[in-house]
TORROBA-312230 format. One record per residue (C-alpha): residue in one letter; x, y, z. Coordinates in steps of 0.1 Angstrom, whole numbers, always signed. Each point is the difference from the previous one (the first is absolute). Example, Ala and Ser with C-alpha at 12.3 -4.5 7.8 and 13.67 -1.06 7.14 Angstrom:
! residues 2
+------+-------+-------+-------+
: tiza :    c1 :    c2 :    c3 :
+------+-------+-------+-------+
:    A :  +123 :   -45 :   +78 :
:    S :   +14 :   +34 :    -7 :
+------+-------+-------+-------+
***
This chain:
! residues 432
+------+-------+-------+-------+
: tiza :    c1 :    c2 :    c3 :
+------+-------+-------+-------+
:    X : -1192 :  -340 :  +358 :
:    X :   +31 :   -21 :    +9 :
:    X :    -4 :   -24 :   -31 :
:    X :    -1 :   +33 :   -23 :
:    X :   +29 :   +18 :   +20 :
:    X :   +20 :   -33 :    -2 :
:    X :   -12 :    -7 :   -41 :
:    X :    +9 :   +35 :    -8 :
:    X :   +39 :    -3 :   +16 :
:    X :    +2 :   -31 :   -18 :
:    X :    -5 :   +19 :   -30 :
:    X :   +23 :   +21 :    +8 :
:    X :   +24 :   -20 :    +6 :
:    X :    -5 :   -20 :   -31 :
:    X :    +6 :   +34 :   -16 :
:    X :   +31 :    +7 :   +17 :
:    X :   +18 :   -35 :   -10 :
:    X :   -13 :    +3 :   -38 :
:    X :   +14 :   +39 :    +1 :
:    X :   +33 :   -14 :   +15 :
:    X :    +1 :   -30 :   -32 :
:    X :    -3 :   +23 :   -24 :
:    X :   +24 :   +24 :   +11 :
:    X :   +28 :   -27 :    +6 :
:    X :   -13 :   -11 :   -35 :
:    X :    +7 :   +34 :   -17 :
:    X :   +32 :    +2 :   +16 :
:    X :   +13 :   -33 :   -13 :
:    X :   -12 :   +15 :   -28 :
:    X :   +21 :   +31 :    +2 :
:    X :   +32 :   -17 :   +15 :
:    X :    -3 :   -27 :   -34 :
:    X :    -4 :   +27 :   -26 :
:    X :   +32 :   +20 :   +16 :
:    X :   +16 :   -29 :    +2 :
:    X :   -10 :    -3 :   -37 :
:    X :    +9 :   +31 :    -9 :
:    X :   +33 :    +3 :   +18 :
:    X :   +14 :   -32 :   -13 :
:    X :   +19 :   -13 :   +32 :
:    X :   -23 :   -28 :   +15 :
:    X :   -12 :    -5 :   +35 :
:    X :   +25 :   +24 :   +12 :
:    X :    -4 :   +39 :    +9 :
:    X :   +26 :    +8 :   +20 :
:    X :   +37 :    -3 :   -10 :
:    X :   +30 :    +4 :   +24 :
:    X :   +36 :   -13 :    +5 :
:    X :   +15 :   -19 :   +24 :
:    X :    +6 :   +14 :   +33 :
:    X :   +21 :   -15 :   +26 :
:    X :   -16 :   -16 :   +31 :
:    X :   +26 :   +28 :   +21 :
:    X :    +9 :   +33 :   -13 :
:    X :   +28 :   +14 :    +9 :
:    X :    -2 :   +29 :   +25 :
:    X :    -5 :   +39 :   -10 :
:    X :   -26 :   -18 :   -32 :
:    X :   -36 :    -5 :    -2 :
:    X :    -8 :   -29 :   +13 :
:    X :   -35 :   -23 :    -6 :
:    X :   -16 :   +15 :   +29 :
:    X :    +5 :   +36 :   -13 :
:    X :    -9 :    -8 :   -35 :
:    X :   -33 :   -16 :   +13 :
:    X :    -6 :   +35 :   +23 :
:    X :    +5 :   +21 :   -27 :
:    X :   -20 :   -19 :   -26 :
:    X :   -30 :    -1 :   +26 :
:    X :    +1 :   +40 :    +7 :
:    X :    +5 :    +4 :   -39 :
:    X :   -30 :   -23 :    -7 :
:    X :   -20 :   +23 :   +22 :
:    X :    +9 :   +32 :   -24 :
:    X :    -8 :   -23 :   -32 :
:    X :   -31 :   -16 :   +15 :
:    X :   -20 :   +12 :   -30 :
:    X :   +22 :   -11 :   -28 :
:    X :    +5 :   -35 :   +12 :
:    X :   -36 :    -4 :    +3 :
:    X :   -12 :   -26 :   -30 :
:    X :   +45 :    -4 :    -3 :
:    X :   +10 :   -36 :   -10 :
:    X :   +17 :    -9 :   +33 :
:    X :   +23 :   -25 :    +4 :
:    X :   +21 :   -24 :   +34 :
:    X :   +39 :    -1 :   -11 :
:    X :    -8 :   -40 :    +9 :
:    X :   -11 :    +0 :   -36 :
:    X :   +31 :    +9 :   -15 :
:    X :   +34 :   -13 :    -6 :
:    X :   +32 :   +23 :   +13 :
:    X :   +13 :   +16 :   -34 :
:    X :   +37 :    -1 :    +6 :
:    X :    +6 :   +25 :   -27 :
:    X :   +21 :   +30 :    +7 :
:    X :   -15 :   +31 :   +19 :
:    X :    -8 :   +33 :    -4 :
:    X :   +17 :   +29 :    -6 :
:    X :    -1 :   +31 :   -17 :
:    X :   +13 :   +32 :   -21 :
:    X :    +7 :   +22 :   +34 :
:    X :    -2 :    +6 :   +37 :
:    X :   -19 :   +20 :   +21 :
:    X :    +6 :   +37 :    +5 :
:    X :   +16 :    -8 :   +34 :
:    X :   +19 :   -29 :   -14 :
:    X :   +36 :    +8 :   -20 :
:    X :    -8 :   -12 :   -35 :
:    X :   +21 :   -29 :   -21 :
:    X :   +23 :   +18 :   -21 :
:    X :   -20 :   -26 :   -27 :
:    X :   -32 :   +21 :    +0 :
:    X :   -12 :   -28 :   -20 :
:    X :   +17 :   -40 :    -2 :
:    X :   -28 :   -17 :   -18 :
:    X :    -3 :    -9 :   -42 :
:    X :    -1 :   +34 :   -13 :
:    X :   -39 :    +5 :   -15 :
:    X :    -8 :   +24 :   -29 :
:    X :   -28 :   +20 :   +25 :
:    X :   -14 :   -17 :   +33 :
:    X :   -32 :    -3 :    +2 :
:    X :   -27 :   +15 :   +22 :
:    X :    -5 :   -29 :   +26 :
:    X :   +34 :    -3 :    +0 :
:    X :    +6 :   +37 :   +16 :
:    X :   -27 :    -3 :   +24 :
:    X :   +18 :   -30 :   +16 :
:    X :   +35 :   +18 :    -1 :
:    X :   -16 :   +29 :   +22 :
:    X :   -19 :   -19 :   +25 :
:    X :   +29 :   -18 :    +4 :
:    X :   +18 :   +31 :    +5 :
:    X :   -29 :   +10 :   +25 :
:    X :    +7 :   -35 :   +19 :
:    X :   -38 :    -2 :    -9 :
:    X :   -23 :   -24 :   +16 :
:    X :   -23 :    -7 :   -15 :
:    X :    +6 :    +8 :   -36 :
:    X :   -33 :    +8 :   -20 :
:    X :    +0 :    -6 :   -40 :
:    X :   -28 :    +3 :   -23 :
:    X :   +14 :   -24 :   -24 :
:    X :    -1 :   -40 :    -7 :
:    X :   +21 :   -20 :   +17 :
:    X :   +22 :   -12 :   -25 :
:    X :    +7 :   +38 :    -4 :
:    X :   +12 :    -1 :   +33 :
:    X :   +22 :   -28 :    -2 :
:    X :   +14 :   +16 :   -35 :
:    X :    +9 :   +26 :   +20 :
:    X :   +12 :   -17 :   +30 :
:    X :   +24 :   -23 :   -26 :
:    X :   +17 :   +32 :    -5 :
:    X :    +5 :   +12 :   +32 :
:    X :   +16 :   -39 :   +12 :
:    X :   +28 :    +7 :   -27 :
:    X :   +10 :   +31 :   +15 :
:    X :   +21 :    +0 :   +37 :
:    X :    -6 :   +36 :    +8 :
:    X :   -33 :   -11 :   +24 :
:    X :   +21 :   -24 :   +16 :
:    X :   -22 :    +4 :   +35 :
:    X :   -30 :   -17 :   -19 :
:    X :    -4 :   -37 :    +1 :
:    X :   -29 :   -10 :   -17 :
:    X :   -39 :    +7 :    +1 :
:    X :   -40 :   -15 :   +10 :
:    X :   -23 :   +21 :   -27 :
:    X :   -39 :    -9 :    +2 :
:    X :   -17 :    +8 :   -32 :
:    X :   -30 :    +2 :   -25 :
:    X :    +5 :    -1 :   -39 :
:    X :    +5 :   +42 :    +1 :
:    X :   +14 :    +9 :   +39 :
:    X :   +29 :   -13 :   +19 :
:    X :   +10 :    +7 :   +36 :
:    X :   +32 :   -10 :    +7 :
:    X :   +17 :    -7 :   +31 :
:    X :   +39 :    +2 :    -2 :
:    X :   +24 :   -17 :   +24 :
:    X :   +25 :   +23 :   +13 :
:    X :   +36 :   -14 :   +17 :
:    X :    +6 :   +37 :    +9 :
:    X :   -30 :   +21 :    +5 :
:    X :    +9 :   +36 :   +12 :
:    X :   +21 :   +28 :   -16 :
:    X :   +26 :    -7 :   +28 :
:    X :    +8 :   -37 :    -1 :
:    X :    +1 :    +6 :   -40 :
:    X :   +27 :   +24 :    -1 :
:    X :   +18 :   -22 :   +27 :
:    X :    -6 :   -29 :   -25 :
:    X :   +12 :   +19 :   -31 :
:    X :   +30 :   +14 :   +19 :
:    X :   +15 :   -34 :    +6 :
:    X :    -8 :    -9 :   -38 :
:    X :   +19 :   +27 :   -10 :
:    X :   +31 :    -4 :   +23 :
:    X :    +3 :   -41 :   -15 :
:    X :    -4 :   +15 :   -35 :
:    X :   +26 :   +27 :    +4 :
:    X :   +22 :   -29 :   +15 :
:    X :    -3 :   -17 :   -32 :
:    X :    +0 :   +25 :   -24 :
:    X :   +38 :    +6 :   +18 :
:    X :    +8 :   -31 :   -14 :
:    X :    -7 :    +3 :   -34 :
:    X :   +28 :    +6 :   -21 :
:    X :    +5 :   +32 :   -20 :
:    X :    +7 :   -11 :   -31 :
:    X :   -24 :   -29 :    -1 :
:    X :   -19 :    -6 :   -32 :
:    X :   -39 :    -1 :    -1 :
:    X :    +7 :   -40 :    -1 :
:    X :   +22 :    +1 :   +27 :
:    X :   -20 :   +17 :   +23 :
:    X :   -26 :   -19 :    -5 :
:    X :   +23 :   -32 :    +8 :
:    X :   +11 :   +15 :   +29 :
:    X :   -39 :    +7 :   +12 :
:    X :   -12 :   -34 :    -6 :
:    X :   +35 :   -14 :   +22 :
:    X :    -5 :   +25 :   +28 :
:    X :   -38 :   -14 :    +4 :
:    X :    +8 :   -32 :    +5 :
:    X :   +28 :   +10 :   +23 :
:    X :   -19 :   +21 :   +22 :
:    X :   -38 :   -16 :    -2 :
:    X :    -7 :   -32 :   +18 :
:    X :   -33 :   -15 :   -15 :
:    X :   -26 :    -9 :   +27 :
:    X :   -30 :   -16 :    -6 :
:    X :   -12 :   +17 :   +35 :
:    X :   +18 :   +27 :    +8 :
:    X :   -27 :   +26 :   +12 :
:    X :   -24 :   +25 :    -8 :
:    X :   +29 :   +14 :   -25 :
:    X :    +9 :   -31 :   -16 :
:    X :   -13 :   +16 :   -32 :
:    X :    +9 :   +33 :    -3 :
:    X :   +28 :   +23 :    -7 :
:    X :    +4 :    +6 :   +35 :
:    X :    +4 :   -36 :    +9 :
:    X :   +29 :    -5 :   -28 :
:    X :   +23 :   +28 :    +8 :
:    X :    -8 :   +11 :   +38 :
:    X :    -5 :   -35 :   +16 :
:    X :   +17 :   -19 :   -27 :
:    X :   -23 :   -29 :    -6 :
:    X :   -24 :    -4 :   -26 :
:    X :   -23 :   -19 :   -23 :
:    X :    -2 :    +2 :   -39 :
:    X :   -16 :   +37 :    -1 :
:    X :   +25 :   +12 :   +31 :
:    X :   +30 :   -14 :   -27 :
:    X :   -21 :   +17 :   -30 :
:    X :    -8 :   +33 :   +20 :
:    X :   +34 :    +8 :   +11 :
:    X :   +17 :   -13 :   -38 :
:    X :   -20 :   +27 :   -17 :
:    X :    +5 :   +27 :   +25 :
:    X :   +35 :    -3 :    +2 :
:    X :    +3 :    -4 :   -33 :
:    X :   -18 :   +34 :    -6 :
:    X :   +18 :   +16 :   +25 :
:    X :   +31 :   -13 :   -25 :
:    X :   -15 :   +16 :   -28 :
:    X :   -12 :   -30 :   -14 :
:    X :   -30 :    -5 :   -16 :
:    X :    -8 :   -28 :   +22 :
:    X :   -40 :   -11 :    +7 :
:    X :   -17 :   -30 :   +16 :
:    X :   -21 :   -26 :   -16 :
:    X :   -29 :   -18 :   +15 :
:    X :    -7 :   -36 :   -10 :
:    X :    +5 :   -36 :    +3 :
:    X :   +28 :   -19 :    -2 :
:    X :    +6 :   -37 :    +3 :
:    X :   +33 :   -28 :   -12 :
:    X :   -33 :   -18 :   -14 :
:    X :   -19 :   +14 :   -31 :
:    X :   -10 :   +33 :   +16 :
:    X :   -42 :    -1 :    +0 :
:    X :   -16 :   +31 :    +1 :
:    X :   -41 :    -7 :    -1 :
:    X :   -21 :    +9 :   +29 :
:    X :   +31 :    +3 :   +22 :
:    X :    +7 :   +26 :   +26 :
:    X :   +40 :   +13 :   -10 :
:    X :   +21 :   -14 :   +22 :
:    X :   +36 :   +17 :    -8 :
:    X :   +21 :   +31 :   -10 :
:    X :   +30 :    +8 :   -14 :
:    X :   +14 :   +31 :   -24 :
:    X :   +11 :   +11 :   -29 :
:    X :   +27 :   +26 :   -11 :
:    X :    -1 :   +15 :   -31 :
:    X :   +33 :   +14 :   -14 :
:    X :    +6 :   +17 :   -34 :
:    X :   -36 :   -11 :   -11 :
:    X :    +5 :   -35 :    +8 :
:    X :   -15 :   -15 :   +31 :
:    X :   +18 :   -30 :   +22 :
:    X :   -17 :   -21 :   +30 :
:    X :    +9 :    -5 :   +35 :
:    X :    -8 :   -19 :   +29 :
:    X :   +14 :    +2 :   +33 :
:    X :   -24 :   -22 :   +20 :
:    X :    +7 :   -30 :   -21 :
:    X :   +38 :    +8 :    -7 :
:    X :    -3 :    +3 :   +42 :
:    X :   -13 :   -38 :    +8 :
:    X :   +33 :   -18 :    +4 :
:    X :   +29 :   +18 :    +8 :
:    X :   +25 :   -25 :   +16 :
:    X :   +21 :   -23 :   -15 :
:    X :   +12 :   -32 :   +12 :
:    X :   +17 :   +10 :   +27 :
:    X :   -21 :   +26 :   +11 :
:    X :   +16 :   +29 :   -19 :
:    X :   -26 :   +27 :    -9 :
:    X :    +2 :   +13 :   -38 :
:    X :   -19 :   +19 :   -25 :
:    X :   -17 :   -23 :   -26 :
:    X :    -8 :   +19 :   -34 :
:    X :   -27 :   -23 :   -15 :
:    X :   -25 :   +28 :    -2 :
:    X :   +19 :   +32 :    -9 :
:    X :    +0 :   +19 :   -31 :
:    X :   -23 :   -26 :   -15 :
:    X :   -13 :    +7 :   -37 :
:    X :   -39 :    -2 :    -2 :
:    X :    -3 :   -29 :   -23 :
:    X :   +14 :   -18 :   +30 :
:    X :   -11 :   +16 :   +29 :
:    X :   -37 :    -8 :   -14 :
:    X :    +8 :   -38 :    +2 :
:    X :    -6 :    +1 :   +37 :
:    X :   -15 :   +34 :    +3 :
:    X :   -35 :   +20 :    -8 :
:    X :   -10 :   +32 :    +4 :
:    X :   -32 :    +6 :   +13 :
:    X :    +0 :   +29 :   -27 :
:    X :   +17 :    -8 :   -30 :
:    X :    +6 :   +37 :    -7 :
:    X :   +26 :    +1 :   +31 :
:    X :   +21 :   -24 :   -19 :
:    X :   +26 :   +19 :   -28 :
:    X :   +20 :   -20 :   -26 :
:    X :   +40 :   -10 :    -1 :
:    X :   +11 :   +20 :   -33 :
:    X :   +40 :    +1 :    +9 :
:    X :    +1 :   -33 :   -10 :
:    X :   +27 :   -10 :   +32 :
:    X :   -10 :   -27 :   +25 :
:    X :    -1 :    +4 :   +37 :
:    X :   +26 :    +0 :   +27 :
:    X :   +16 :   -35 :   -14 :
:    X :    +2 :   +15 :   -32 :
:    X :   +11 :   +34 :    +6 :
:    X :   +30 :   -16 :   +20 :
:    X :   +11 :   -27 :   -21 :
:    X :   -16 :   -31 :   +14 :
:    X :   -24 :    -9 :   -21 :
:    X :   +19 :   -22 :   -23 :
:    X :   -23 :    -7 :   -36 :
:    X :   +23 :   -34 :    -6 :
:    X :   +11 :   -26 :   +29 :
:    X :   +36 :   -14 :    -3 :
:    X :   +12 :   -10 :   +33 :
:    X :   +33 :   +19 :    +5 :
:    X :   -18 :   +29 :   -13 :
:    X :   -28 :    +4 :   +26 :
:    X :   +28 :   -15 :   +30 :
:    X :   +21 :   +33 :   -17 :
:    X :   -29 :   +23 :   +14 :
:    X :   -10 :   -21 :   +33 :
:    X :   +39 :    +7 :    +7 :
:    X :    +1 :   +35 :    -9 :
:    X :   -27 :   +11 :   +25 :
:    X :   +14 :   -17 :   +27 :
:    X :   +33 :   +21 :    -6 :
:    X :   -23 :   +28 :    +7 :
:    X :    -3 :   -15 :   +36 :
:    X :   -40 :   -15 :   -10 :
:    X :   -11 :   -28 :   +21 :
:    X :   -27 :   -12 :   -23 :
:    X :    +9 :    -1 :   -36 :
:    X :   -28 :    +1 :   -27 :
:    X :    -6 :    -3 :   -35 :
:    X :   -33 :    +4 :   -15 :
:    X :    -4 :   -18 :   -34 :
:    X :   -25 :   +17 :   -22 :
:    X :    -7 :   -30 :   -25 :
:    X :   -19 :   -28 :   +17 :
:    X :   +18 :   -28 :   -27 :
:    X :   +37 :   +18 :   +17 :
:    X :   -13 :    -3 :   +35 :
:    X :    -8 :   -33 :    -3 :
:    X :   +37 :    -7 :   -13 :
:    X :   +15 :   +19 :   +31 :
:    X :   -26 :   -20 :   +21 :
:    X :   +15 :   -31 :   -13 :
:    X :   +33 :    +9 :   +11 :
:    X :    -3 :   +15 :   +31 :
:    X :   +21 :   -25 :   +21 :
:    X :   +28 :    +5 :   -29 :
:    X :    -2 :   +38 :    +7 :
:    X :    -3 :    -4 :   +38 :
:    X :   +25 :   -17 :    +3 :
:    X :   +24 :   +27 :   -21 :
:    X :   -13 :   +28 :   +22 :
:    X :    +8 :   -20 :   +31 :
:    X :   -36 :    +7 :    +8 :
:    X :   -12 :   -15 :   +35 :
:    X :   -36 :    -1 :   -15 :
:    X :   -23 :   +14 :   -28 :
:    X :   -36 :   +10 :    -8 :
:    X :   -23 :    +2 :   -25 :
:    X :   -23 :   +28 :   -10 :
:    X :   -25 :   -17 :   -24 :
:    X :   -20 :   +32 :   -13 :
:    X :   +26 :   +24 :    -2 :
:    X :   +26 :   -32 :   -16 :
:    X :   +24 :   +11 :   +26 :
:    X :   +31 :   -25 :    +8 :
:    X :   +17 :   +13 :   +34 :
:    X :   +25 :   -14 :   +24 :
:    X :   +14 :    +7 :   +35 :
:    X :   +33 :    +0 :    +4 :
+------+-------+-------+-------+
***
């Protein structure tokens, strides 16, 4: 009787262990043809970098893991058979974060309703996100792919209204998506509070505009007053990315800069918007990279210009320490702006039909033939306007190498104590 009882658990257990192979086999089996289907590799879950200490009154890691548990609970039975993913398997996407066409019902809304690339008719997916968002929602349920969801999501990153969203973890299958959005301010009250101190720095600089500046002008005096107000961190918090970050606490990374251009801009009447991208001084690759940059366009009398704070925001001192505003990246036509810039979609970018060049240009220093008293005339003539650093960009590569070749002749006529070179943008500058 023993030998039976003991042959038929043996069985049984044999029974179990084959049961349990097959199972993990199907769902290998599962997670590879999602994986298939979705297109995005080993990884399932996609977030943003979060800061190893929020700041206080915002959501920090413990919170987001409470919450995600007690919302797992309520969508036990739609994760069941989910791809699932550890954010060890992923690389921090330091792209620019969220935000979206309005605020909550308790929350004063942007005078922008919305900041991002104007589109024909949003689409479905695309509202759903807006109104969860506008629910604080957590999770977010779709019945859609997942590169619906990050269509959708694109959108929502070029617009600064949602400036309390950082970023997002999403498990998914090839036709549901939960998605679990990181909030930096995550009640009604500490949202208002948030949007109240945007508003007071934007009314401060909105003062400062000048009433009869041209479209041009303000848009000069918007990419200036960014780089004199935002420091760039690489660390500076849970809001290093976000509108909030830029104007409130006044530090920022590349979408923080890109955030605050375009809803300033708007709040201008500008027709200002963000772009999402990469960017690099190298040959800019695109292929199977995450983007890694943003920067903005404005679009005046049907012809669109480029901007970037961040980069124009690097190096601010001269050589003795003064600060100034460099101009390298400001009011750039497209055909130039794309030698070092890419769009992650194409149909963000807008041609250059006035047929002007950028600031350089559109102030007289950009000089189409090199003849030395010539280009020590304009060095001299900004520093009667009290400039610290004088530049000159040379649009022909053949004329910038001629200035190149006499830059000791020039520094010496400008009584220059030393000079740089911008090799992409074929800027010649000097301190003085």
């Amino acid at each position: 009787m023993r030998a039976k009882h003991w042959t038929r658990n043996l069985a049984a257990v044999l029974l179990t262990l084959c049961l349990a192979l097959c199972m993990c086999s199907c769902y290998q089996g599962r997670r590879s043809a999602a994986q298939a289907q979705a297109g995005s590799g080993t990884a399932s879950v996609r977030r943003r970098p979060a800061p190893e200490q929020p700041t206080g009154g915002l959501d920090s890691g413990e919170v987001i893991e409470s919450r995600r548990a007690a919302a797992a609970q309520d969508a036990a039975k739609r994760q069941a058979g989910r791809r699932q993913g550890s954010s060890d398997d992923l690389q921090p996407t330091p792209t620019p974060t969220p935000a979206a066409t309005a605020a909550p019902q308790s929350t004063p809304t942007p005078t922008p309703v919305s900041t991002a690339a104007p589109q024909p008719e949003q689409p479905a997916v695309y509202r759903q996100v807006v109104e969860g968002l506008r629910e604080a929602a957590y999770p977010l349920h779709l019945e859609c792919s997942y590169e619906e969801f990050l269509e959708a999501y694109t959108l929502v990153q070029q617009d600064p209204a949602f400036f309390w969203v950082r970023g997002y973890e999403a498990s998914y299958t090839s036709t549901e998506v939960d998605v679990y959005f990181l909030y930096t301010h995550d009640t009604p009250q500490a949202i208002a509070e948030a949007q109240q101190r945007i508003d007071a720095v934007a009314a401060e600089f909105l003062a400062g505009v000048p009433a009869d500046a041209s479209a041009q002008d303000k848009a000069l005096y918007l990419h200036d007053w960014l780089i004199e107000h935002i420091e760039y961190v690489s660390d500076g918090g849970w809001n290093d990315q976000t509108l909030y970050g830029a104007l409130a606490e006044g530090e920022s990374v590349c979408a923080g800069f890109s955030q605050a251009f375009t809803y300033l801009g708007r709040r201008m009447g500008l027709e200002a918007y963000t772009i999402i991208g990469y960017a690099s001084e190298e040959p800019v690759t695109t292929t199977g990279n995450e983007p890694n940059h943003s920067w903005n366009a404005v679009t005046i009398d049907g012809s669109t210009r480029y901007f970037d704070p961040t980069w124009d925001n690097t190096d601010r001192t001269d050589a003795a320490g003064r600060e100034y505003v460099p101009h390298m990246w400001c009011g750039v036509p497209l055909e130039e702006m794309e030698q070092t810039h890419a769009a992650q979609n194409s149909a963000d970018l807008r041609p250059t039909t006035d047929g002007g060049g950028d600031y350089f240009a559109a102030h007289g220093y950009a000089p189409e033939t090199f003849q030395v008293e010539q280009a020590a005339a304009l060095y001299r003539q900004q520093a009667q306007q009290g400039k610290n650093v004088l530049e000159l960009r040379f649009p022909s590569a053949a004329v910038f190498e001629q200035a190149r070749a006499q830059v000791a002749q020039l520094s010496a006529q400008v009584e220059a104590s030393s000079y740089g070179i911008h090799e992409s943008r074929r800027v010649l500058y000097f301190w003085v």
